[in-house]
Backbone as a chain_set.jsonl record, in Angstrom:
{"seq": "XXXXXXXXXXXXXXXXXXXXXXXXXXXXXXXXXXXXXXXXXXXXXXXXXXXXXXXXXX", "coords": {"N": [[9.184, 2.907, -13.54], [5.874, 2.148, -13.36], [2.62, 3.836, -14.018], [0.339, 4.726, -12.656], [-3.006, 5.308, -13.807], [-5.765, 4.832, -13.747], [-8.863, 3.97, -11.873], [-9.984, 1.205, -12.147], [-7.744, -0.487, -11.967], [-6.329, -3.092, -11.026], [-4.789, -3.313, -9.057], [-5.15, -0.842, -7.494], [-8.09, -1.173, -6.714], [-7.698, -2.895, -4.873], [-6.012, -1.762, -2.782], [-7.969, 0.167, -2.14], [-9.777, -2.047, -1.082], [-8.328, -2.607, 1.095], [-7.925, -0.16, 2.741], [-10.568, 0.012, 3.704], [-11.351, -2.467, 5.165], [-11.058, -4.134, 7.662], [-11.656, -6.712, 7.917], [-10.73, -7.522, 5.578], [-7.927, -7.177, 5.128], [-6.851, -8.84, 7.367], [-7.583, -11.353, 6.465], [-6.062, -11.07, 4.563], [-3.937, -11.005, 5.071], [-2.391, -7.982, 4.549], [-1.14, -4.707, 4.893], [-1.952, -1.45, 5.199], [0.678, 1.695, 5.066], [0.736, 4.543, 5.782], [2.874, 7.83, 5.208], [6.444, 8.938, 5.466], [7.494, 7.862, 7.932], [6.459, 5.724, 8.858], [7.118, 4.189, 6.949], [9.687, 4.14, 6.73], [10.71, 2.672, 9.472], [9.551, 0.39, 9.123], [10.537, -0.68, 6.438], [13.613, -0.558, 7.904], [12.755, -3.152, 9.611], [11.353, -5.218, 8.651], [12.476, -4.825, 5.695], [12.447, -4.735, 2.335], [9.451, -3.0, 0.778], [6.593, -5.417, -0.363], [4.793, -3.464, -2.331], [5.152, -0.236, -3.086], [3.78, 2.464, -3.354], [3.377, 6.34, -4.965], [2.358, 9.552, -4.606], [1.786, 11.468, -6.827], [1.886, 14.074, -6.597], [4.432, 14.347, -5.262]], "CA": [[8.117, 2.866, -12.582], [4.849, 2.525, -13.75], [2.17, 5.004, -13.565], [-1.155, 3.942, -12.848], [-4.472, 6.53, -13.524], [-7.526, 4.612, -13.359], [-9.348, 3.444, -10.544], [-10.352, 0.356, -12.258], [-6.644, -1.035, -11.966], [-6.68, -4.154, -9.889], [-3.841, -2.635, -7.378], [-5.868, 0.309, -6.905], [-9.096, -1.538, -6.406], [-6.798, -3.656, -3.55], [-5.987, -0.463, -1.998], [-9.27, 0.673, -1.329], [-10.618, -3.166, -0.361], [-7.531, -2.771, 2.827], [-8.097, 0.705, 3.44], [-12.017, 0.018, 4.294], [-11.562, -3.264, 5.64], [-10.249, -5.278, 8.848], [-11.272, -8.586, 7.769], [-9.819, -8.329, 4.34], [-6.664, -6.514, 5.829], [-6.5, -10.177, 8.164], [-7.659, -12.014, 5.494], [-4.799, -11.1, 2.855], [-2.037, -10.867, 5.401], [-1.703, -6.878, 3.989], [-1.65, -3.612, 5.409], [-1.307, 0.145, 4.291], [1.409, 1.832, 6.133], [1.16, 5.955, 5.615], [3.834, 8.511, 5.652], [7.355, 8.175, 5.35], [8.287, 7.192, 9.016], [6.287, 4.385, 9.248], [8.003, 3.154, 5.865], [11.254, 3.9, 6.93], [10.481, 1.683, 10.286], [8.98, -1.113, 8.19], [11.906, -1.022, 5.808], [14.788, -1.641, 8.837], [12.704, -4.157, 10.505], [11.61, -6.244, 7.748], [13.385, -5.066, 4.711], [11.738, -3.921, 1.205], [8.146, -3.675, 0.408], [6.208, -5.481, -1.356], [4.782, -2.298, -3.097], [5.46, 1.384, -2.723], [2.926, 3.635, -3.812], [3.542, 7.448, -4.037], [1.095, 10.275, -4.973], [2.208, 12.214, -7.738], [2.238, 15.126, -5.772], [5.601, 14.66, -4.378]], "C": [[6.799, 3.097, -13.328], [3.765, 3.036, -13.414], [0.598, 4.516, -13.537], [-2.451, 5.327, -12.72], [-5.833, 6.036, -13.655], [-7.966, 3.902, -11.952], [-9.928, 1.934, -10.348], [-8.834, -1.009, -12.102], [-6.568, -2.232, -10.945], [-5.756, -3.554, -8.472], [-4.736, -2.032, -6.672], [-7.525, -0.195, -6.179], [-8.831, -2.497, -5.155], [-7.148, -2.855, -2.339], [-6.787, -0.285, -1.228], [-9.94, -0.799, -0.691], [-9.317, -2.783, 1.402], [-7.794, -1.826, 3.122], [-9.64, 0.626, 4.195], [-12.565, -1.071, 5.032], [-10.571, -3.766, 6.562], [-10.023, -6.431, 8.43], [-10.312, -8.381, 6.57], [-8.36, -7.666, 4.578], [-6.152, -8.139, 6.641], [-6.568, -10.825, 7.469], [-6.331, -12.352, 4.542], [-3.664, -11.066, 3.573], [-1.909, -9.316, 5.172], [-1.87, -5.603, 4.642], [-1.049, -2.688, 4.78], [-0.53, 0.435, 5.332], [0.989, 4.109, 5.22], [1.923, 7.088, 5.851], [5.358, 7.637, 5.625], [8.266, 7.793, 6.938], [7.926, 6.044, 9.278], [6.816, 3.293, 8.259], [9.322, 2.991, 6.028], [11.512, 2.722, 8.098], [10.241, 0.305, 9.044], [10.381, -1.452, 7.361], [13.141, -1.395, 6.717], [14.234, -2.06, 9.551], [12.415, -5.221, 9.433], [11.976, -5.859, 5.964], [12.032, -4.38, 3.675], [10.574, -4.65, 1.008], [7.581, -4.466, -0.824], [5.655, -4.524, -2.753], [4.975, -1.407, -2.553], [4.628, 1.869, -3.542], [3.387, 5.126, -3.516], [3.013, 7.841, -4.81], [2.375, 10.811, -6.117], [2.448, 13.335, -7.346], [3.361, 15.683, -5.077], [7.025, 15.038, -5.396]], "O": [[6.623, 4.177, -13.893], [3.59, 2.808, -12.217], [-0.054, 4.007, -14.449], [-2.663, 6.059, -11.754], [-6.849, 6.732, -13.669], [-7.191, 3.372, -11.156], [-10.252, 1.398, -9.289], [-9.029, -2.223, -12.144], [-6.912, -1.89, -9.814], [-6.067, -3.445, -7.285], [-5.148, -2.375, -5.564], [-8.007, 0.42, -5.229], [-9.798, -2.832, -4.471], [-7.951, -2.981, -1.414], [-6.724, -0.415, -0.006], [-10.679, -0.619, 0.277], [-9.722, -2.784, 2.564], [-8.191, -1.992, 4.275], [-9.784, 1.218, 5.265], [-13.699, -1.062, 5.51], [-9.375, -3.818, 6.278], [-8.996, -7.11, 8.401], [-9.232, -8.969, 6.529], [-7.654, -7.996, 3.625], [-5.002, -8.51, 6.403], [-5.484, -11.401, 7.376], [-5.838, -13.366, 4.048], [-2.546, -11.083, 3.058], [-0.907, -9.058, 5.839], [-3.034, -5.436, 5.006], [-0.053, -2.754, 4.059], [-0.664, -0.155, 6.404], [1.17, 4.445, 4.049], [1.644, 7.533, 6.964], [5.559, 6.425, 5.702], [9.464, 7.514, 6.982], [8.678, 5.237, 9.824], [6.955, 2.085, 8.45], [10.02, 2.051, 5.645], [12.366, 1.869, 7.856], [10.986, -0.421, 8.386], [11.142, -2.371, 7.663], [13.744, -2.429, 6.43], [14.669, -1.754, 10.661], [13.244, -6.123, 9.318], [11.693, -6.687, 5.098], [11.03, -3.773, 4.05], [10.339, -5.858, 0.986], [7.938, -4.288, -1.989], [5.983, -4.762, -3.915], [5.029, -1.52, -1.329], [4.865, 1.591, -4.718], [3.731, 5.454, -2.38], [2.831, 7.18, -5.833], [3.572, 10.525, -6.11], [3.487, 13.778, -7.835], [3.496, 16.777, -4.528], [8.101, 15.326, -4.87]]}, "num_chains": 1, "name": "protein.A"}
């Protein structure tokens, strides 16, 4: 699993474009999901994500 620490990382610079935006959230098709119930939902209705992000913290 690779470990990502800058902010300049294209994922990470994703991230923050869907978390602050609607259109580009409609735009890209993509959404954040937070917490693990709404991933566990998401996972048995349509199956594995495209990414998984998790904080280091856990």
């Amino acid at each position: 699993m690779p470990v990502i620490t800058s902010r300049d990382h294209p994922l990470i610079k994703q991230l923050i474009k869907l978390e602050g935006s609607t259109q580009y959230r409609r735009r890209s098709r993509l959404t954040l999901l937070d917490g693990v119930h709404l991933i566990q939902i998401y996972c048995s209705v349509l199956g594995t994500p495209k990414n998984l992000i998790v904080s280091s913290l856990f």
